[in-house]
C-alpha positions, 0 to 999 in steps of 0.5 A: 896301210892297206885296204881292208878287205870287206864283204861287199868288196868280195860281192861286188867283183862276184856279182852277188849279193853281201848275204850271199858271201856272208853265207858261203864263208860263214856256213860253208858246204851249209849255205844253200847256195849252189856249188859253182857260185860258192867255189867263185866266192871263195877264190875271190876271197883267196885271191883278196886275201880277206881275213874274217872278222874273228870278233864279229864272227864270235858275237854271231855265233856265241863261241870264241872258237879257242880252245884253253889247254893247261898241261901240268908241265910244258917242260916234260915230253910228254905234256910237250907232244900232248899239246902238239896233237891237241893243237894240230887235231883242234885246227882241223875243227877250226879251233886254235889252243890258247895254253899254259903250264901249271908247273903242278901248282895249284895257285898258278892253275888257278889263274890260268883258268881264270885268265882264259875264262875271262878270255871266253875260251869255249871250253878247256881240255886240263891235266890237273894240279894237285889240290885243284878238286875246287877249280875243277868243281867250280867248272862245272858249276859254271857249265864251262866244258872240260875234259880232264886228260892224264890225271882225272880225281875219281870223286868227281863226275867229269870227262876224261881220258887217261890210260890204264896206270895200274896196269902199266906199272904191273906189267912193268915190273913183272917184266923186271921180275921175270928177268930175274929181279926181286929188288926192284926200286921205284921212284914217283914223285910225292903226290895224292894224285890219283895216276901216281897213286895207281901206279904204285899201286900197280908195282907193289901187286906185281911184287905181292903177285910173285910172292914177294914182300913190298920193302917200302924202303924201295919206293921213293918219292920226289917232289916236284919244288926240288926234282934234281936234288931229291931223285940224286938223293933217292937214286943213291939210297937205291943204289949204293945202299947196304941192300941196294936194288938191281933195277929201278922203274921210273914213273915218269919220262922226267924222273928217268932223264934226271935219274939216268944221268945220277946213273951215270954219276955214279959210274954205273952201267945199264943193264950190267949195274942196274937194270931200267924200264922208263915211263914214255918215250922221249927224244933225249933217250934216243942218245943214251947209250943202251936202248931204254925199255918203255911203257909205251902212251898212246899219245895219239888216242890221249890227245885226239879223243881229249878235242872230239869230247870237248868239241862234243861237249860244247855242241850239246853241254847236255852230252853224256859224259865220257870216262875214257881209259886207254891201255898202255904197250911195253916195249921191251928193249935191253935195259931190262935185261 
């Protein structure tokens, strides 16, 4: 096994004293030592290959320097590439991402946020589960800081960043309206969370707007327990209906993979059939056959100012909270014609 590296090791080849190194790795460009004698310490360093002790590192600063990400579903593009921005922008403040998915379950949730407590994580970036307002409370009672990202519940006072869901949906289905479409179905997932309520909410004053009725009948709900079964089901009654509709906005970049596919199923074609506008891009669309118009996330915004809040926030826990609400783009291409 080889030697493990130790502070003095380093101070003995540069000459110096332990404290000296200790201050050069541990405060960087703060140490007070001069530049010429710090640049010597680190190259000696590197070229022993010294790891710091993490453990002891944590005892003397009083952070753990892990940051815990619970997304709502791994499984979907968007949560997927969300924890890869968190994970990459968390690196460059010395910070790694210890995550997990709570599937949207409440329970799972629970001990995922219990599990990185106990870790000692310094502080959480979370989209929320459904039915979770008493974990996300007990966060906060416990002065544990968080930033909620994607979903936030307006009732409680916290940090987050999510865009603007009202809009996005409005503007969506104004666009399909202005292609001409006055039967335009809408499938959500069955939740009492705040962003689905707000997008529903968005397409129905779109449709109110151009002076048209909203048919309940053409809002359909999956539930997340039965997603594959539930969006054939709602897609067919859209579809293949005494009235069916001549366009369907999916609310999510999941219902629409398995949407399109019960799409296809069906022998339909997009836009001849059936015109189509699509929450987020995603990887697997870039292989449909007729390009997909999106509403448009910045994923880059979402993810980079969810660390810098928290990483605010673990420095002063006495920061002002910041509620940060992003604007969405709609990129129109030929579904929705």
């Amino acid at each position: 096994m080889a030697k493990k590296i130790l502070l003095k090791d380093i101070a003995k080849k540069a000459n110096v004293s332990v404290a000296t190194v200790s201050y050069v790795l541990s405060k960087g460009s703060d140490s007070g030592i001069s530049p010429k004698v710090s640049e010597k310490i680190k190259k000696i360093a590197k070229a022993l290959n010294y790891r710091p002790n993490q453990i002891a590192k944590s005892l003397q600063s009083g952070k753990s320097y892990t940051i815990g990400l619970i997304v709502a579903d791994i499984s979907n593009p968007f949560f997927a590439n969300i924890a890869r921005i968190i994970e990459d922008e968390a690196k460059k403040h010395n910070y790694t991402v210890v995550f997990g998915s709570s599937d949207e379950n409440e329970t799972k949730s629970s001990d995922l946020i219990t599990f990185l407590v106990n870790r000692q994580v310094d502080g959480f970036i979370i989209a929320p589960a459904e039915n979770t307002q008493e974990q996300i409370k007990s966060l906060k009672k416990q002065n544990i800081p968080f930033v909620l990202i994607d979903r936030y519940f307006p009732e409680i006072d916290t940090n987050y960043v999510a865009i603007n869901n009202h809009k996005a949906t409005f503007d969506a289905t104004k666009k399909l309206l202005a292609s001409g479409h006055n039967a335009i179905g809408l499938i959500a997932y069955e939740s009492e969370l705040h962003h689905m309520k707000e997008r529903i909410r968005g397409y129905r004053e779109a449709i109110e707007n151009k002076g048209l009725e909203t048919h309940d009948n053409y809002i359909k709900k999956v539930k997340f327990s039965n997603l594959v079964d539930d969006i054939n089901a709602k897609v067919d009654e859209l579809l293949i209906s005494e009235n069916p509709v001549s366009a369907i906005l999916y609310t999510t970049n999941t219902l629409a993979i398995h949407g399109l596919k019960r799409i296809d199923a069906l022998k339909l074609k997009v836009p001849k059939d059936v015109s189509v506008i699509v929450f987020d891009a995603a990887e697997a669309f870039d292989f449909y056959y007729c390009p997909l118009t999106y509403v448009k996330q910045p994923l880059m915004e979402i993810g980079k100012n969810a660390v810098t809040i928290l990483l605010d926030q673990i420095a002063n826990p006495n920061h002002e909270l910041s509620k940060m609400t992003l604007e969405t783009t709609l990129v129109n291409r030929e579904s929705s014609n």
